[in-house]
C-alpha positions as a Markdown table, in Angstrom:
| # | Residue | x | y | z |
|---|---|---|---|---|
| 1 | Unk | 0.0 | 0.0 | 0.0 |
| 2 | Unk | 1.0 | 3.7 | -0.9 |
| 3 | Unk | 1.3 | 5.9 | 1.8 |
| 4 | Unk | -1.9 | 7.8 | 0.8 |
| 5 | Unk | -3.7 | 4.5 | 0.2 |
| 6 | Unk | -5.2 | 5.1 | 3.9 |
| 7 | Unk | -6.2 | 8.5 | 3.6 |
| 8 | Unk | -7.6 | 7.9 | -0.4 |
| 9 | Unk | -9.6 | 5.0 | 1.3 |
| 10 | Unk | -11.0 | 7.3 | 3.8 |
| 11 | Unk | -12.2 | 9.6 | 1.3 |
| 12 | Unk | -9.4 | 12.2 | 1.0 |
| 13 | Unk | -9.9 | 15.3 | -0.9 |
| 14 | Unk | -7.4 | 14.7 | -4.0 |
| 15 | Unk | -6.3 | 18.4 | -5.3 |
| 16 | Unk | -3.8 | 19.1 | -8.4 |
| 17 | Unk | -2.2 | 22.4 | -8.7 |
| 18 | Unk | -1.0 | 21.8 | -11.7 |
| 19 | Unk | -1.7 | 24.1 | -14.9 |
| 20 | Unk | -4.4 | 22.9 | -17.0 |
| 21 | Unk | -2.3 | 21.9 | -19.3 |
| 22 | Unk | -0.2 | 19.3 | -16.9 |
| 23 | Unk | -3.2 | 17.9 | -15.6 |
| 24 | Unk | -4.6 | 17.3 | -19.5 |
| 25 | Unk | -1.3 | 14.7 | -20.3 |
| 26 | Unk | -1.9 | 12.6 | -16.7 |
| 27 | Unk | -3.6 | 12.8 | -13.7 |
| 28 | Unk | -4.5 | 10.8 | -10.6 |
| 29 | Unk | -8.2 | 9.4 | -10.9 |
| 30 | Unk | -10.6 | 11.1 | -8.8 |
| 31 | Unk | -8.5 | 14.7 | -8.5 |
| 32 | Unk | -9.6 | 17.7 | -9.4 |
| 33 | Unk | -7.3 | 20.3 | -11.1 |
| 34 | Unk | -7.3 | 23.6 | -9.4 |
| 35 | Unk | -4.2 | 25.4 | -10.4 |
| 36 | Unk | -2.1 | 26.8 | -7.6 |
| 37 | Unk | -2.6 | 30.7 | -9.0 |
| 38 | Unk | -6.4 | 29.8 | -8.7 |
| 39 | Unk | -6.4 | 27.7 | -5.5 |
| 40 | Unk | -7.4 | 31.0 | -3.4 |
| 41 | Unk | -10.1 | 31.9 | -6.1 |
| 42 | Unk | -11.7 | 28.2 | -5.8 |
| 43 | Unk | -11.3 | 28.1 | -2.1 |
| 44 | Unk | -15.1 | 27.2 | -1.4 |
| 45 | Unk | -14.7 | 23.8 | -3.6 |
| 46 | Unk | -12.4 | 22.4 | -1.1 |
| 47 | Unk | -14.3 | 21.2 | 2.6 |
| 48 | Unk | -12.1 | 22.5 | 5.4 |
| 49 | Unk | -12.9 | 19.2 | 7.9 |
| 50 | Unk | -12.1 | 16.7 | 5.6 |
| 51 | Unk | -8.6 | 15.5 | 4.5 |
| 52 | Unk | -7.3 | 17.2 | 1.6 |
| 53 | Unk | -3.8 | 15.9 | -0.4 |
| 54 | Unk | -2.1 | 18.4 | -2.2 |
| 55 | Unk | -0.1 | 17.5 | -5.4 |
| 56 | Unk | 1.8 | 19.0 | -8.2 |
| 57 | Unk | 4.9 | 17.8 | -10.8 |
| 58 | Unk | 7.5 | 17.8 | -7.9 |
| 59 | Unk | 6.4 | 19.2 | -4.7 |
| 60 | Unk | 7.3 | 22.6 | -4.8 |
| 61 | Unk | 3.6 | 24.2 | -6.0 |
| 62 | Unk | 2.1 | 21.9 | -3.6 |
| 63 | Unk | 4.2 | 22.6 | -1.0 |
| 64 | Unk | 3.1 | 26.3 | -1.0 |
| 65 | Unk | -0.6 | 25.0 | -1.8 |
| 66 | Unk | -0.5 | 23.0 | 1.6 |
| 67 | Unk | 0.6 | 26.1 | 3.6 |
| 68 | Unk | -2.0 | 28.2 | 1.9 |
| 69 | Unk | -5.1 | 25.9 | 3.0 |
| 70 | Unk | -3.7 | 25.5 | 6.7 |
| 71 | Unk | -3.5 | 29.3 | 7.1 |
| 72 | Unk | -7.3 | 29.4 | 5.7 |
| 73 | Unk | -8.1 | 26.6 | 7.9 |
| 74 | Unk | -8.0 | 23.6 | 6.7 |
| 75 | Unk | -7.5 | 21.3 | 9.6 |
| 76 | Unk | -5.5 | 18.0 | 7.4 |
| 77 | Unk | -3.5 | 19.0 | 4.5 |
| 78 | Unk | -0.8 | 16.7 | 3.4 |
| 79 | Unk | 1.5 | 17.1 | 0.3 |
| 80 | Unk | 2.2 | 14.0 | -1.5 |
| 81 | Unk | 4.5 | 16.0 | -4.1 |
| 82 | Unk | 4.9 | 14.7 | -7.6 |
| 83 | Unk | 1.1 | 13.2 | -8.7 |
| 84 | Unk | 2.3 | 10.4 | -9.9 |
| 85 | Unk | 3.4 | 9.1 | -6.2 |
| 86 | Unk | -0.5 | 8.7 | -5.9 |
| 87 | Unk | -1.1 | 5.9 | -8.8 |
C-alpha cells in the first residue's frame, strides 16, 4: 500500500495544482485540477474538515498550496508531491 492508500480509502480530498495543461497529459483518478494561481479563487470547492492531499509535478507548487489551505483553515493538508506518487 502507498502511503496515501489510507487517507484515499478514507475519502481524501485529492487536489492538483498543476496548470491545466499538466493535468490534461496525466492525472490521478478522482482529483480535481485547481491550479495553484487559482487555488485562493476556488477556495469554497475544497471542505475544510475533511482531509485534503495536495499534489503537483514535484512538490514545490504543492508545498506552498499545503501552507496556503492551513493558514485558511483547513485542519488535514498533506502534500504528497509529484502526482504520480498517488497511482
Amino acid at each position: 500500500m502507498g502511503e496515501f492508500d489510507h487517507l484515499k480509502a478514507a475519502g481524501a480530498q485529492l487536489v492538483d495544482v498543476r496548470t491545466p495543461a499538466e493535468f490534461g497529459q496525466g492525472n490521478v483518478p478522482g482529483s480535481v485540477n485547481i491550479p495553484l494561481d487559482q487555488l485562493q479563487l476556488r477556495l469554497a470547492e475544497i471542505d475544510p474538515v475533511r482531509p485534503v492531499i495536495v499534489f503537483c509535478a514535484s512538490g514545490g507548487r504543492s508545498g506552498i498550496a499545503k501552507q496556503f489551505l492551513e493558514r485558511e483553515g483547513c485542519r488535514e493538508v498533506h502534500n504528497a508531491g509529484a502526482w504520480t506518487n498517488l497511482l
